[in-house]
N, C-alpha and C positions, 0 to 999 in steps of 0.2 A: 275524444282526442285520439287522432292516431299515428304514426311517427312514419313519418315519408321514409325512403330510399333515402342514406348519406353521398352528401357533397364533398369532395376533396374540396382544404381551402391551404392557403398557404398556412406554413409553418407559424405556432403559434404556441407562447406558453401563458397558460392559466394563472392569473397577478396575484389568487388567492393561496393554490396551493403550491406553483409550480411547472407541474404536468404537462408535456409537451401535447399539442393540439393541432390535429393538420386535416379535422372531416367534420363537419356540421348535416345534422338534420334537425328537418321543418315539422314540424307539427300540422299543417296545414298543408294543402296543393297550392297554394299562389307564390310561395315563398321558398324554393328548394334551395337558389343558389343565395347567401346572406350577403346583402347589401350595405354600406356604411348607413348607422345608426340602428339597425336592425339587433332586437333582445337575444341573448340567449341567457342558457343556466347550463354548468357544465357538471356533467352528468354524477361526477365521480365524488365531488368536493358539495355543489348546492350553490357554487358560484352566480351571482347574479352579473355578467356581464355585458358589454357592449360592443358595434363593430364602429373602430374607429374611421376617418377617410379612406384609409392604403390597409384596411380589412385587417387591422392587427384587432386585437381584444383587449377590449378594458374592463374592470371593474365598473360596475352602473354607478353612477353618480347616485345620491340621496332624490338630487332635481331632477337628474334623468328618470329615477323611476317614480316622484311623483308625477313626471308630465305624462306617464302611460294611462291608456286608456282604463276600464276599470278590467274588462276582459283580457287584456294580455297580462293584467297585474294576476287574474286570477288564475291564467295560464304557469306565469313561472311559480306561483305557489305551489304548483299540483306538479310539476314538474320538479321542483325542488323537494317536494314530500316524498316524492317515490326516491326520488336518489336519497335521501336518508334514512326511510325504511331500508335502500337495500345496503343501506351501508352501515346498519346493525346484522347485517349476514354475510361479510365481505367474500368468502368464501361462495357464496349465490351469485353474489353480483360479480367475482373472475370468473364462475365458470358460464354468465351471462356474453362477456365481455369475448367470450373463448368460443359461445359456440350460439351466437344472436338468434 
């Protein structure tokens, strides 16, 4: 899994923690710029999110993320694990955040 180049998106705050949000990257080449209903996980929190029609972020429904496939389910797992590991070294992950 490798992390594309980020996309500016409009202004955007994270439903779980807060955290204002205005740049998304793709895990994949097919998918840089995030289209409505398109997954993410934000990076900071382990948020499991969604992109609603007008690209605001929601929180994943329960239905929404049983209707994923089993490969994107096990995408935002592994994406969500690394954001937890590094957010038992919060210090690691600002000066990841400071200097990518």
């Amino acid at each position: 899994m490798k992390v594309q180049k980020g996309h500016k998106t409009r202004l955007n705050f994270c439903p779980q923690c807060g955290a204002k949000l205005d740049g998304a990257s793709a895990v994949d080449k097919k998918n840089i710029k995030p289209k409505p209903g398109d997954v993410s996980v934000y990076f900071y929190c382990g948020a499991y999110l969604c992109y609603n029609s007008q690209l605001y972020l929601q929180p994943l429904s329960p239905q929404g993320y049983a209707d994923l496939d089993n490969e994107t389910k096990k995408t935002l797992a592994l994406i969500a694990g690394a954001a937890f590991k590094l957010s038992l070294a919060p210090t690691t992950f600002l000066n990841h955040l400071r200097n990518p």
